[in-house]
mmCIF file of the N, C-alpha and C atoms, coordinates in Angstrom:
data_MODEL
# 
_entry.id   MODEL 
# 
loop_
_atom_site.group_PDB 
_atom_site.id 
_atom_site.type_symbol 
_atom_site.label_atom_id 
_atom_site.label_alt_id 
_atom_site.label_comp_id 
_atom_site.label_asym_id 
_atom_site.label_entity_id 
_atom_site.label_seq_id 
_atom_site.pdbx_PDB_ins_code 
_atom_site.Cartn_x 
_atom_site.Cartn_y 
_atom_site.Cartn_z 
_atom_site.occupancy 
_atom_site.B_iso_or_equiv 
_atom_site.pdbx_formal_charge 
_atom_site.auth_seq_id 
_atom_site.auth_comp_id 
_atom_site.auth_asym_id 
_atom_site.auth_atom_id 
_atom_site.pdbx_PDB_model_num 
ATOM 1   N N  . UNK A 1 1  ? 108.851 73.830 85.351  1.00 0.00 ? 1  UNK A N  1 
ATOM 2   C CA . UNK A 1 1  ? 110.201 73.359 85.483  1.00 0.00 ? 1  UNK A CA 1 
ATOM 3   C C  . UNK A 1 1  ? 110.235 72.224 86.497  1.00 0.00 ? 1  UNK A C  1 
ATOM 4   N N  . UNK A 1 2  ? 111.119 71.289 85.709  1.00 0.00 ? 2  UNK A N  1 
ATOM 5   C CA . UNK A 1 2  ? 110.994 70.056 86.750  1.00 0.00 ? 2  UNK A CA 1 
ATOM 6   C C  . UNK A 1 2  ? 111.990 69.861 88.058  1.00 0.00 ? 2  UNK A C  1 
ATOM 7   N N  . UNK A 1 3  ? 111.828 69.928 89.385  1.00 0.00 ? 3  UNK A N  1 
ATOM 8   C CA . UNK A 1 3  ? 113.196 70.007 90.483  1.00 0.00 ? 3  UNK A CA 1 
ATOM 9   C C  . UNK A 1 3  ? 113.691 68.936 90.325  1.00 0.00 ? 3  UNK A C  1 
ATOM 10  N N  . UNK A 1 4  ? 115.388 69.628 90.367  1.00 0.00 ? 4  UNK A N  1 
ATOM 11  C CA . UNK A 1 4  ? 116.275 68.492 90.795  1.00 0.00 ? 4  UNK A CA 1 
ATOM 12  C C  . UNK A 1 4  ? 116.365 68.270 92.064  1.00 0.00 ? 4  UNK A C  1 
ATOM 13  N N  . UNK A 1 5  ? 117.029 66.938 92.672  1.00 0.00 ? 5  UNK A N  1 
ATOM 14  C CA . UNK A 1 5  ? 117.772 66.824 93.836  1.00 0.00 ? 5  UNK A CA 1 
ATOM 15  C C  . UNK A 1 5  ? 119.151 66.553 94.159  1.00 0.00 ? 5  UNK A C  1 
ATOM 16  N N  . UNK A 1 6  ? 119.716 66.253 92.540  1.00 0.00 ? 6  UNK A N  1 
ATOM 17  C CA . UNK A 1 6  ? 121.320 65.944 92.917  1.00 0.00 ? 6  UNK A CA 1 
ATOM 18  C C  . UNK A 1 6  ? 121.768 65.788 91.732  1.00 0.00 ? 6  UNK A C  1 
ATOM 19  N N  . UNK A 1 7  ? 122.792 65.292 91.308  1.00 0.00 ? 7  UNK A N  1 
ATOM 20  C CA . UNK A 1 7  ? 123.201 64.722 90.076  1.00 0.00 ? 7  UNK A CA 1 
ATOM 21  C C  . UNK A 1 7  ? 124.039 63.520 90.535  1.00 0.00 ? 7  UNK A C  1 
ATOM 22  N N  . UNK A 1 8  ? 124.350 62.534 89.946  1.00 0.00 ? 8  UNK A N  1 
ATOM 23  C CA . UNK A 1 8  ? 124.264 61.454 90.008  1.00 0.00 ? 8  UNK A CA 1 
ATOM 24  C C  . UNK A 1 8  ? 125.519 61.089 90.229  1.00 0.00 ? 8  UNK A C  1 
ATOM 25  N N  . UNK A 1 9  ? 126.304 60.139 90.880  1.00 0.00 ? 9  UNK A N  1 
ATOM 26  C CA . UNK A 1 9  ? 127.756 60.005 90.679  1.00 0.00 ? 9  UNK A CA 1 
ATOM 27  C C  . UNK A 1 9  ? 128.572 61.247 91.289  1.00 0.00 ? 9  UNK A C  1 
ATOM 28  N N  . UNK A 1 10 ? 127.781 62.014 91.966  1.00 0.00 ? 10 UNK A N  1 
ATOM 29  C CA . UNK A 1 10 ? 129.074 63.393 92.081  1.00 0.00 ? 10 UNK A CA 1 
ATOM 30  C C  . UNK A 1 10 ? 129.391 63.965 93.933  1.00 0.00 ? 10 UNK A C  1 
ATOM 31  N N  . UNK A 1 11 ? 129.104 62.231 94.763  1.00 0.00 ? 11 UNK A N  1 
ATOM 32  C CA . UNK A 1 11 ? 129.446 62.245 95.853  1.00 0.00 ? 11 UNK A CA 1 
ATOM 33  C C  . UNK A 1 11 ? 130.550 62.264 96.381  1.00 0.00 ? 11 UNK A C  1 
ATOM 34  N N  . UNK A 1 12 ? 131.737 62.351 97.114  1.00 0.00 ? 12 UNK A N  1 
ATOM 35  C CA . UNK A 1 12 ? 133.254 62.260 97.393  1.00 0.00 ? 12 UNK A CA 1 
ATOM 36  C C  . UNK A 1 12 ? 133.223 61.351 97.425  1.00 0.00 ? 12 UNK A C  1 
ATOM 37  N N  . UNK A 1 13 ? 134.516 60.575 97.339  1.00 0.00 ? 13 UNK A N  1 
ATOM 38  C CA . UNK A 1 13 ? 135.094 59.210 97.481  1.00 0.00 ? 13 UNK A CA 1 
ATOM 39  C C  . UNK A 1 13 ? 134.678 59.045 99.328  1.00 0.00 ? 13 UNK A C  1 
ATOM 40  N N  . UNK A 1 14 ? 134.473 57.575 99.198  1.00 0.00 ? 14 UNK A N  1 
ATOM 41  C CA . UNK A 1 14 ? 133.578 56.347 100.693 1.00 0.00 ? 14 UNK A CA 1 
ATOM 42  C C  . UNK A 1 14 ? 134.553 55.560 100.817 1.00 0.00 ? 14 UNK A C  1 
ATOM 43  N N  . UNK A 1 15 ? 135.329 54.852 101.719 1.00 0.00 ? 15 UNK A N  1 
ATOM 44  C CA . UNK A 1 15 ? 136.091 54.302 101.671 1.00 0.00 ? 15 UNK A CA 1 
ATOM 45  C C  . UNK A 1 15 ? 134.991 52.555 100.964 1.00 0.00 ? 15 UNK A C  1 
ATOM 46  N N  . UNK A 1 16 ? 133.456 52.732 102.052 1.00 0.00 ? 16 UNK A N  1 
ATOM 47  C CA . UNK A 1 16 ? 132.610 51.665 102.030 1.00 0.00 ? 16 UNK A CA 1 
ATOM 48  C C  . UNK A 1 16 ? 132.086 51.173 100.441 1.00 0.00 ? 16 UNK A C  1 
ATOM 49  N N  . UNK A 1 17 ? 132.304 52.161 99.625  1.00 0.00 ? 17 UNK A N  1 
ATOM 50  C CA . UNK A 1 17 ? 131.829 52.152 98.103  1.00 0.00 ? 17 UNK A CA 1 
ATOM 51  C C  . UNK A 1 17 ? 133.026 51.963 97.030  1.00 0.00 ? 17 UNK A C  1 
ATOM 52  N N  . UNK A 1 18 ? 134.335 52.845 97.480  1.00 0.00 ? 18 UNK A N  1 
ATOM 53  C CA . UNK A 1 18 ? 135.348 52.858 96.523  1.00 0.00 ? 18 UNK A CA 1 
ATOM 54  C C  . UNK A 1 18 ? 135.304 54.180 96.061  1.00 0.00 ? 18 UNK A C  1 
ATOM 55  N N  . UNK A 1 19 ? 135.989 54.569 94.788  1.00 0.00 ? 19 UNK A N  1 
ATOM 56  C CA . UNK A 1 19 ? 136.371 55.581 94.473  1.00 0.00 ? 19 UNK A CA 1 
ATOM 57  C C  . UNK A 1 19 ? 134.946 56.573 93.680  1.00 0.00 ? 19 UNK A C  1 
ATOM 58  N N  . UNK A 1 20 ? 134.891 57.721 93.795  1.00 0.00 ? 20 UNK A N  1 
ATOM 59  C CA . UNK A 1 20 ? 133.632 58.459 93.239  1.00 0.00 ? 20 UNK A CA 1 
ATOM 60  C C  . UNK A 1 20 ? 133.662 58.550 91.628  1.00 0.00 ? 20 UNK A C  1 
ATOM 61  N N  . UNK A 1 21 ? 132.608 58.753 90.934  1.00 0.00 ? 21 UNK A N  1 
ATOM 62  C CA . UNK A 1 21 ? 132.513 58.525 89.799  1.00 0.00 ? 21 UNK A CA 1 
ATOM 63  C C  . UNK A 1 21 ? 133.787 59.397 88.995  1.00 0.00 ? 21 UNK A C  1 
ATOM 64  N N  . UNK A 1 22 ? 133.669 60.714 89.642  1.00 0.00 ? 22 UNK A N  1 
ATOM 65  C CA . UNK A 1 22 ? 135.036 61.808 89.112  1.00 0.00 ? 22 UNK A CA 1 
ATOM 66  C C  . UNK A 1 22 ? 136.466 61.347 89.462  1.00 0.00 ? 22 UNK A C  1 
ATOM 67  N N  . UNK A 1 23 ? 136.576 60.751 90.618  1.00 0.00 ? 23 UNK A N  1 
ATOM 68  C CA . UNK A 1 23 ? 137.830 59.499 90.796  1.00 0.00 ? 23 UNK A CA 1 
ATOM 69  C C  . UNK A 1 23 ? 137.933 59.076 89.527  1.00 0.00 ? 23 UNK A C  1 
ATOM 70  N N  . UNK A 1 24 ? 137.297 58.624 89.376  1.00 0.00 ? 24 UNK A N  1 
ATOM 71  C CA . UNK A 1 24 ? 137.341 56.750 88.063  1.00 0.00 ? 24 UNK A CA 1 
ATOM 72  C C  . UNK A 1 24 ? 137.511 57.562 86.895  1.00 0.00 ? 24 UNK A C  1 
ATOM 73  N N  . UNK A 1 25 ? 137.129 59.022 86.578  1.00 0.00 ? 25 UNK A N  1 
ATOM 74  C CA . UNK A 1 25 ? 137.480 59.125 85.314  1.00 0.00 ? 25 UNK A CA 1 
ATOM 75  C C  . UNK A 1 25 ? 138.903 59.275 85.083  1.00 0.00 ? 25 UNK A C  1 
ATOM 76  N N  . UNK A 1 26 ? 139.305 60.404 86.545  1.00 0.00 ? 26 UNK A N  1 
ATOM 77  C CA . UNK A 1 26 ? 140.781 61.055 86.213  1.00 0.00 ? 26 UNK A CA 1 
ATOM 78  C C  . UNK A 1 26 ? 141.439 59.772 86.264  1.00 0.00 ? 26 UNK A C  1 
ATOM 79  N N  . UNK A 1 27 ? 141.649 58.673 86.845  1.00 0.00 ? 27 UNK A N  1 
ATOM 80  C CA . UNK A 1 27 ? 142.198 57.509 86.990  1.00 0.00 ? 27 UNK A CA 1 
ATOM 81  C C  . UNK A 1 27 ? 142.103 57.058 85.626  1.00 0.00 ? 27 UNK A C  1 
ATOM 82  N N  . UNK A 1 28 ? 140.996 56.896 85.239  1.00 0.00 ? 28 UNK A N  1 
ATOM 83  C CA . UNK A 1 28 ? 141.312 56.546 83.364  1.00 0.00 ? 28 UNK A CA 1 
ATOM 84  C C  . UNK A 1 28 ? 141.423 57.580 82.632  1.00 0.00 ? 28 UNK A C  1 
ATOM 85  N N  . UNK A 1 29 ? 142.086 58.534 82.548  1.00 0.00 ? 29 UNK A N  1 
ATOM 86  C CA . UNK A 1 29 ? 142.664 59.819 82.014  1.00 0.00 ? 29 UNK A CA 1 
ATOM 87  C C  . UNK A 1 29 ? 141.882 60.489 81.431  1.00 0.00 ? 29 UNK A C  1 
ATOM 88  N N  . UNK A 1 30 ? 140.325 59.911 81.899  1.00 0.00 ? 30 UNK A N  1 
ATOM 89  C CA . UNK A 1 30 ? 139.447 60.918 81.128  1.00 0.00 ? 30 UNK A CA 1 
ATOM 90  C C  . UNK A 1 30 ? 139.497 62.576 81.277  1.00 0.00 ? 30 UNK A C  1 
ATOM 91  N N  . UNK A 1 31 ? 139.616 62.579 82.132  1.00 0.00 ? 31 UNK A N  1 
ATOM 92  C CA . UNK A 1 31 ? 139.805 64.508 82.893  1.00 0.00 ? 31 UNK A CA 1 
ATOM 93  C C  . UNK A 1 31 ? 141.226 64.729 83.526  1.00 0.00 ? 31 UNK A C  1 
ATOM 94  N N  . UNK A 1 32 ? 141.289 66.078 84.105  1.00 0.00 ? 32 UNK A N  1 
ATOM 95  C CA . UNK A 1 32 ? 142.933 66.014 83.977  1.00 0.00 ? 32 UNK A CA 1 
ATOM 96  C C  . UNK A 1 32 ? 143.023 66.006 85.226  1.00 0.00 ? 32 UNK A C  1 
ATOM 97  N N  . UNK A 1 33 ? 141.593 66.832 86.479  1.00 0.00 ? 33 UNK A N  1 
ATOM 98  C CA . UNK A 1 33 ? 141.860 66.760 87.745  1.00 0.00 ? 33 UNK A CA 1 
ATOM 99  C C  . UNK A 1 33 ? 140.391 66.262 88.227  1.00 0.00 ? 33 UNK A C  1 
ATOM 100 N N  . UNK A 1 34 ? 140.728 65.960 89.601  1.00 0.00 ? 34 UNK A N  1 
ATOM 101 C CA . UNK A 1 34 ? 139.505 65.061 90.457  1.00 0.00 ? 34 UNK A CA 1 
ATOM 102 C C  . UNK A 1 34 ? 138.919 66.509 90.852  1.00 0.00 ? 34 UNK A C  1 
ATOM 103 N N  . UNK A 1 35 ? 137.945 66.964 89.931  1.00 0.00 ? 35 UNK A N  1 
ATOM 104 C CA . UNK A 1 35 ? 137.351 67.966 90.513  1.00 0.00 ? 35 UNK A CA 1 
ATOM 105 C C  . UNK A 1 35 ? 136.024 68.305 89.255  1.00 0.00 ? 35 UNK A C  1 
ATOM 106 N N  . UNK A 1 36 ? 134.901 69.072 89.989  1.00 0.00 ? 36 UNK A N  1 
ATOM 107 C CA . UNK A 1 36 ? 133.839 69.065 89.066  1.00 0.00 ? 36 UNK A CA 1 
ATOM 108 C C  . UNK A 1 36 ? 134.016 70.878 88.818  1.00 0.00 ? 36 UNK A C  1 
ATOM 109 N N  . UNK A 1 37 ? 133.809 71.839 87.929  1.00 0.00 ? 37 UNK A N  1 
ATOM 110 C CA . UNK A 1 37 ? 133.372 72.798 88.262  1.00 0.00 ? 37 UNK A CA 1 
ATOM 111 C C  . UNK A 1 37 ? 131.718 73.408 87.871  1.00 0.00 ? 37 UNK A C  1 
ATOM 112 N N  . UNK A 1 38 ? 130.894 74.194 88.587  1.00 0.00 ? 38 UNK A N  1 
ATOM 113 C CA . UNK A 1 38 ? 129.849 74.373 88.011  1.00 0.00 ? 38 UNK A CA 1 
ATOM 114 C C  . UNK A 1 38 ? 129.591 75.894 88.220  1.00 0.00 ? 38 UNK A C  1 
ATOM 115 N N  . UNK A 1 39 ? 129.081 76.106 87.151  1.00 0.00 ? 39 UNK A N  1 
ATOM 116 C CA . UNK A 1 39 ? 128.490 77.858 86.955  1.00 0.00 ? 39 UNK A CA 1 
ATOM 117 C C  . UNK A 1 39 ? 127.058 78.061 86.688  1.00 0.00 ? 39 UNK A C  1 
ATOM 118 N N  . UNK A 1 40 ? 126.070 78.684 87.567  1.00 0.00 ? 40 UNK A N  1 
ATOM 119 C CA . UNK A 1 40 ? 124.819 78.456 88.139  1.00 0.00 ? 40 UNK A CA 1 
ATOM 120 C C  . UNK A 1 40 ? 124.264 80.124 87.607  1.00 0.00 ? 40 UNK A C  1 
ATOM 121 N N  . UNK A 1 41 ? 123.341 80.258 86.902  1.00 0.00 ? 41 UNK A N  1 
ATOM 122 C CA . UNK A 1 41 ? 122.545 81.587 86.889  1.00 0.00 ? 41 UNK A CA 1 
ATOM 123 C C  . UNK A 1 41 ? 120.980 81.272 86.583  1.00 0.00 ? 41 UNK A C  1 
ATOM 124 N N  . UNK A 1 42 ? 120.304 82.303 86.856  1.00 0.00 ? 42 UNK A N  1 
ATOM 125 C CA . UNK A 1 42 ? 118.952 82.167 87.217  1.00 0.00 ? 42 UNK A CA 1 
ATOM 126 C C  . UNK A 1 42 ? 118.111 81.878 85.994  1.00 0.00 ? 42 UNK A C  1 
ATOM 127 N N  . UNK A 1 43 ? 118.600 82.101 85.059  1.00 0.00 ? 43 UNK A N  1 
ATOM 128 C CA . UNK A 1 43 ? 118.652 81.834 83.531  1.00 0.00 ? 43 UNK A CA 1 
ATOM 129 C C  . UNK A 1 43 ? 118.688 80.469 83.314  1.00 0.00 ? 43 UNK A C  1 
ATOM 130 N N  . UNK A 1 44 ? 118.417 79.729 81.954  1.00 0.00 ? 44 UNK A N  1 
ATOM 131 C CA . UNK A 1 44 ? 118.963 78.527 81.927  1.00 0.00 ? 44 UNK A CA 1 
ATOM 132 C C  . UNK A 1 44 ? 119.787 78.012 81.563  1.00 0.00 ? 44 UNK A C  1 
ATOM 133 N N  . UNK A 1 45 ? 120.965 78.874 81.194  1.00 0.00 ? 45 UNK A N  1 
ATOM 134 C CA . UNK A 1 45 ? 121.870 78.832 80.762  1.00 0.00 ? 45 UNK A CA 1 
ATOM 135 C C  . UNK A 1 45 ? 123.173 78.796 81.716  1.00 0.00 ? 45 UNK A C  1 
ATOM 136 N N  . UNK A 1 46 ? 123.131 77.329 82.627  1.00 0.00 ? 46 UNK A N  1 
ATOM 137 C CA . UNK A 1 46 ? 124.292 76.725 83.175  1.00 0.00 ? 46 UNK A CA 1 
ATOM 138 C C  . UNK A 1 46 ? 125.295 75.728 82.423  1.00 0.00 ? 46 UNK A C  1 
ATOM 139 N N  . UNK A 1 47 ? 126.066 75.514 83.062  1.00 0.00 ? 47 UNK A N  1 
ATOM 140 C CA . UNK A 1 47 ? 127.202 75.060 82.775  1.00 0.00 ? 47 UNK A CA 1 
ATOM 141 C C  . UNK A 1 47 ? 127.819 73.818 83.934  1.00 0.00 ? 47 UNK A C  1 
ATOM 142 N N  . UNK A 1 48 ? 128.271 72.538 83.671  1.00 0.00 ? 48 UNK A N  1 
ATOM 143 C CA . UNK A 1 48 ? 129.006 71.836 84.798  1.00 0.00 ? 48 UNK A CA 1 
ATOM 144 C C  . UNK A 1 48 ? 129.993 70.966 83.893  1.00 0.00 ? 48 UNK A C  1 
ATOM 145 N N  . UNK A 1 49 ? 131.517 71.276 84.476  1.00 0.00 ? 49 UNK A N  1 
ATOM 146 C CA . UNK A 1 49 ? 132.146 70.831 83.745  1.00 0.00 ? 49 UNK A CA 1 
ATOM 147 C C  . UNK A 1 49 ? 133.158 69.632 84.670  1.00 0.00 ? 49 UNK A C  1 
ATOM 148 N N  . UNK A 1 50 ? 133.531 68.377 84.197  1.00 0.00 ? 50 UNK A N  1 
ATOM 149 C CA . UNK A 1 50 ? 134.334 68.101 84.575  1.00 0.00 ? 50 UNK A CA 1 
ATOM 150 C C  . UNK A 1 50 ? 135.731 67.397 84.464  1.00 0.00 ? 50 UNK A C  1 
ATOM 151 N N  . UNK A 1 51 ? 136.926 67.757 85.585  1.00 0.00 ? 51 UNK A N  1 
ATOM 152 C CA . UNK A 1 51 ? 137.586 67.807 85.577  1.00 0.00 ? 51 UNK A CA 1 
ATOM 153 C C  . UNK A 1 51 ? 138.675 68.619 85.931  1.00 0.00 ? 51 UNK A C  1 
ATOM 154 N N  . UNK A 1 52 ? 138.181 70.142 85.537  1.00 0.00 ? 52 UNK A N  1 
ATOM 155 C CA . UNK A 1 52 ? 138.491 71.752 85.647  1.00 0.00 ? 52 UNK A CA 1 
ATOM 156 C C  . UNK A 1 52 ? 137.243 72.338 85.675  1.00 0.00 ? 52 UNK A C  1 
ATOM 157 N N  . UNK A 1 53 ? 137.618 73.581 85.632  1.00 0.00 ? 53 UNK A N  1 
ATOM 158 C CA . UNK A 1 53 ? 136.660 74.934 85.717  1.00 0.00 ? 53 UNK A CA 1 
ATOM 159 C C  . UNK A 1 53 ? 137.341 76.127 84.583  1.00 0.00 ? 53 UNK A C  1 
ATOM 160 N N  . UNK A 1 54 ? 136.309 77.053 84.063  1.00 0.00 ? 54 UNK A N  1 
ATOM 161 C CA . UNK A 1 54 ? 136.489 77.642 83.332  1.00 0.00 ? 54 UNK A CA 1 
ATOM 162 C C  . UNK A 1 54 ? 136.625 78.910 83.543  1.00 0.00 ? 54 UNK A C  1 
ATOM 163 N N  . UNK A 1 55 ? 137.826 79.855 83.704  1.00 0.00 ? 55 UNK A N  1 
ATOM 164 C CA . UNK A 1 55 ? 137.626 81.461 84.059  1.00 0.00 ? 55 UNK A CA 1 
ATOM 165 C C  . UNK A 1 55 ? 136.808 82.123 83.502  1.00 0.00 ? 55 UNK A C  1 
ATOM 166 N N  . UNK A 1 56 ? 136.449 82.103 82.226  1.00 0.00 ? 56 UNK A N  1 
ATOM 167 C CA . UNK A 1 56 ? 135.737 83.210 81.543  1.00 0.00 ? 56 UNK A CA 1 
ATOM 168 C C  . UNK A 1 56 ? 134.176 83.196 82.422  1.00 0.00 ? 56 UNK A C  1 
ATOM 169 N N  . UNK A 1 57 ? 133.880 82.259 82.965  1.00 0.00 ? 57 UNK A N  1 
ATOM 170 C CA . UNK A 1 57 ? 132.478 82.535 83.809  1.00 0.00 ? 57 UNK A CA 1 
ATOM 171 C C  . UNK A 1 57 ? 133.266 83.197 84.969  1.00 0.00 ? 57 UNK A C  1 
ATOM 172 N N  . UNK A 1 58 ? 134.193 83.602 85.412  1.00 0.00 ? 58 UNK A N  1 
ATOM 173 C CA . UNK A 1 58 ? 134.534 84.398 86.271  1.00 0.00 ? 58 UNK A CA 1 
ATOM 174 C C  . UNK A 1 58 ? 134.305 85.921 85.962  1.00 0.00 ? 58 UNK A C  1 
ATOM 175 N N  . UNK A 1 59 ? 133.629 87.005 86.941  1.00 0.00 ? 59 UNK A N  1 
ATOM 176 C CA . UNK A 1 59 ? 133.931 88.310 86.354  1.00 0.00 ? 59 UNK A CA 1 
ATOM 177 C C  . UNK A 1 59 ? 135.384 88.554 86.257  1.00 0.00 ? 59 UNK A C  1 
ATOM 178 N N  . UNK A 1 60 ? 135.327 89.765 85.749  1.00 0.00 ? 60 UNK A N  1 
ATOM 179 C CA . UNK A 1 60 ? 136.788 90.144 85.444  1.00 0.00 ? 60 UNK A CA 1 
ATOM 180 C C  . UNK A 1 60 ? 137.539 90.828 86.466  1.00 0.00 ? 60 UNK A C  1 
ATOM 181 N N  . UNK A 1 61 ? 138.607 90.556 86.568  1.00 0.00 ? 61 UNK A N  1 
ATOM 182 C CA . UNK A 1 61 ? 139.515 90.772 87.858  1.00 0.00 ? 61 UNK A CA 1 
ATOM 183 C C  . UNK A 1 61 ? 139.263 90.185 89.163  1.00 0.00 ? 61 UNK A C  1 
ATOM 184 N N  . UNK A 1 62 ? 138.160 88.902 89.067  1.00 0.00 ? 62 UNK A N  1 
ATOM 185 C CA . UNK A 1 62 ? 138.201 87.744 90.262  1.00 0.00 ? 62 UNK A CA 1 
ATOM 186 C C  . UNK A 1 62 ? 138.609 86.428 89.867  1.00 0.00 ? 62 UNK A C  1 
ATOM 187 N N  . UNK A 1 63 ? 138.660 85.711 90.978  1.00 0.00 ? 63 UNK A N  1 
ATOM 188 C CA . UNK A 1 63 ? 139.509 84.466 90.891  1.00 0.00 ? 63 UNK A CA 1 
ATOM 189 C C  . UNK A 1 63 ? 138.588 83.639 91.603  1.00 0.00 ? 63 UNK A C  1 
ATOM 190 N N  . UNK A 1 64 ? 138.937 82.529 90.804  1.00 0.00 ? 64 UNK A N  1 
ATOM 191 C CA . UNK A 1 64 ? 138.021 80.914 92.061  1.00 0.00 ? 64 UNK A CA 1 
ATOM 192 C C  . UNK A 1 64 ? 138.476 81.281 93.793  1.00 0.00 ? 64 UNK A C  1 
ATOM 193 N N  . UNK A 1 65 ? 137.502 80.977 94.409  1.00 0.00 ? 65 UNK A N  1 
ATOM 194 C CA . UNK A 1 65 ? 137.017 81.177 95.886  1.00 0.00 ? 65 UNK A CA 1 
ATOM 195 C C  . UNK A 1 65 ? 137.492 79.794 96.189  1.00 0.00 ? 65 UNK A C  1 
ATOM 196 N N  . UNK A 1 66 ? 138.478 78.835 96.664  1.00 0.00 ? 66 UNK A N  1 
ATOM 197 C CA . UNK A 1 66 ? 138.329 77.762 97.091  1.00 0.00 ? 66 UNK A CA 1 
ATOM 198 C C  . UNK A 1 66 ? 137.806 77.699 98.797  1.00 0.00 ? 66 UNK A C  1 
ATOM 199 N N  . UNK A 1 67 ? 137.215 76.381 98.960  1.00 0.00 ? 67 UNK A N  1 
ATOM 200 C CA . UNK A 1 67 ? 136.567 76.489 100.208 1.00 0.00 ? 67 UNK A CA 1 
ATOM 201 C C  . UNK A 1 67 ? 137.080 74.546 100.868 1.00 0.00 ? 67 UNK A C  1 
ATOM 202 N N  . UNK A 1 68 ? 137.437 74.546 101.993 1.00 0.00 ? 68 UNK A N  1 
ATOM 203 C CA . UNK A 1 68 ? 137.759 73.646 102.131 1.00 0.00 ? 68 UNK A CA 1 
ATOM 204 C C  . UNK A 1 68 ? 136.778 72.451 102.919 1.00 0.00 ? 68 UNK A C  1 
ATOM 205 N N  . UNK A 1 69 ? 136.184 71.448 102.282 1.00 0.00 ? 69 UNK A N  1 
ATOM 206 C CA . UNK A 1 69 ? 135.500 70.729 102.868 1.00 0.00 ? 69 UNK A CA 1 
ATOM 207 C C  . UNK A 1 69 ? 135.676 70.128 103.659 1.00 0.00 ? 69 UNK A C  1 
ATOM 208 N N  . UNK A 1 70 ? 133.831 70.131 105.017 1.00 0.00 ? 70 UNK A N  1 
ATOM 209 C CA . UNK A 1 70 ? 134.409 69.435 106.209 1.00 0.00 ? 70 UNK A CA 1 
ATOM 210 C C  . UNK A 1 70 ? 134.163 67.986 106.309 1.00 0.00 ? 70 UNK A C  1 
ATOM 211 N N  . UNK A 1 71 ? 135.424 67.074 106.326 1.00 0.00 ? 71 UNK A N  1 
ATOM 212 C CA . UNK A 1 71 ? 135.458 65.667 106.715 1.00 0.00 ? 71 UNK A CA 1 
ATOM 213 C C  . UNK A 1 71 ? 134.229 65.155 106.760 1.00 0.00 ? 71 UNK A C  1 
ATOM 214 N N  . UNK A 1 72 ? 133.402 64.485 105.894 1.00 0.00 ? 72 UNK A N  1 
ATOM 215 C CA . UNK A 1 72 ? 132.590 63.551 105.321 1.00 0.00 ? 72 UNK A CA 1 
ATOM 216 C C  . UNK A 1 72 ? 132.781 62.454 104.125 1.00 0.00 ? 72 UNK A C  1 
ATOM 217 N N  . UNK A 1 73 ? 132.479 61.513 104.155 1.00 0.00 ? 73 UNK A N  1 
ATOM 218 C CA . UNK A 1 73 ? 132.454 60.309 102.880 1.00 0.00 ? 73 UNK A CA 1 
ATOM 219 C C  . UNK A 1 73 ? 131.796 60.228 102.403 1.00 0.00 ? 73 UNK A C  1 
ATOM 220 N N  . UNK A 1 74 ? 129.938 60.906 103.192 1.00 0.00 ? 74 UNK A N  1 
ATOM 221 C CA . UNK A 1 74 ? 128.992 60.337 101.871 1.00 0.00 ? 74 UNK A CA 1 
ATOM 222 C C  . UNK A 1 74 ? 128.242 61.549 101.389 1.00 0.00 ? 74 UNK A C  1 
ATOM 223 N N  . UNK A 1 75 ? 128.923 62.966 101.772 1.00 0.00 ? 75 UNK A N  1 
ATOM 224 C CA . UNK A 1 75 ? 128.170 63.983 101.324 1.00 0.00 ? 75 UNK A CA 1 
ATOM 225 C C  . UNK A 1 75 ? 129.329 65.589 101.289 1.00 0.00 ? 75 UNK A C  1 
ATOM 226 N N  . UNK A 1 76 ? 129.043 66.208 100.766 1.00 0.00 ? 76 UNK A N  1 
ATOM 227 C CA . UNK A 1 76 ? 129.706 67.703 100.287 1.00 0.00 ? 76 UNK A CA 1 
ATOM 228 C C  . UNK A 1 76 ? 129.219 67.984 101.523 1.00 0.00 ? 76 UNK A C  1 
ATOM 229 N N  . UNK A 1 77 ? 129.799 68.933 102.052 1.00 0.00 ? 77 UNK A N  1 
ATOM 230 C CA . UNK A 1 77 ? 129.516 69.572 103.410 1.00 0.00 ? 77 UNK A CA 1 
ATOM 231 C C  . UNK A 1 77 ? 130.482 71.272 103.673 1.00 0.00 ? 77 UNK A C  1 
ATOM 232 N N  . UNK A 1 78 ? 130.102 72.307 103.117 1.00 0.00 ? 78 UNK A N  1 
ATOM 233 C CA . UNK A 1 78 ? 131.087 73.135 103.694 1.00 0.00 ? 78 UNK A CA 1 
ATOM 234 C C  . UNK A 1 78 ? 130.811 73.777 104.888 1.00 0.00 ? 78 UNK A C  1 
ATOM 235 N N  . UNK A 1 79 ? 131.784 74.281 105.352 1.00 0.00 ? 79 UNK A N  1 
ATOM 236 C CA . UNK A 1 79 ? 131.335 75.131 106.411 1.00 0.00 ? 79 UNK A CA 1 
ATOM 237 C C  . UNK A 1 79 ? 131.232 76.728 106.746 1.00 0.00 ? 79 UNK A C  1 
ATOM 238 N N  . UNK A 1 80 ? 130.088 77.086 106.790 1.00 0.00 ? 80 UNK A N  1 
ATOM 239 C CA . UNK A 1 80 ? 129.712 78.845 107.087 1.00 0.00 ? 80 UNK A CA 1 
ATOM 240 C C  . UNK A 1 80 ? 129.677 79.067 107.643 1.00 0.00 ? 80 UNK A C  1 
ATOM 241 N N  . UNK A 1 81 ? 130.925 80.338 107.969 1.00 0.00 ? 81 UNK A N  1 
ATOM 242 C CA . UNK A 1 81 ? 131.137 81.009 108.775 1.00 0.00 ? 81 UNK A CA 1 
ATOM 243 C C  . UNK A 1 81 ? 129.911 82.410 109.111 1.00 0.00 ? 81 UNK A C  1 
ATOM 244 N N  . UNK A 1 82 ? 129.546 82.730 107.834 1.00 0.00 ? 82 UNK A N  1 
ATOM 245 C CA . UNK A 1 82 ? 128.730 83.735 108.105 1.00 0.00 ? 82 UNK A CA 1 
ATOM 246 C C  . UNK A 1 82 ? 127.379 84.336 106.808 1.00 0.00 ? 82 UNK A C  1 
ATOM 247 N N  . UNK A 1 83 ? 126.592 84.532 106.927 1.00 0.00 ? 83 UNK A N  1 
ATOM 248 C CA . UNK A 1 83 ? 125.694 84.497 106.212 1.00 0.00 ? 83 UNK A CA 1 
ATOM 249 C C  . UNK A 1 83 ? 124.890 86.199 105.906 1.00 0.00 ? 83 UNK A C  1 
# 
């Protein structure tokens, strides 16, 4: 299996670059929101969708976890509280 390191285009908006690739779509109405969702199992059978996210990869009787990112332009960054 070959490693990834990222996928391409799926950095937050830079003020130094302009808007992020998921910006530019919802802006041309390609997607409905500025957001990617992805569903990850050890299997190879993932999923990354964008625009929205899909419940049915949710178990049943849970809900999306939102997490609020910390202040960066050129990288995803959350913050853990506990491990």
């Amino acid at each position: 299996m070959r490693q990834m390191q990222g996928a391409i285009g799926l950095a937050p908006d830079d003020p130094s670059n302009g808007p992020s690739f998921i910006a530019s779509l919802k802006d041309a109405g390609v997607i409905q929101n500025n957001m990617f969702g992805v569903f990850m199992r050890t299997s190879l059978t993932s999923t990354f969708m964008f625009g929205n996210y899909d419940n049915n990869y949710l178990p049943s009787g849970q809900s999306v976890y939102w997490l609020n990112r910390v202040k960066s332009y050129s990288k995803w960054a959350l913050k853990i509280q506990d491990a």
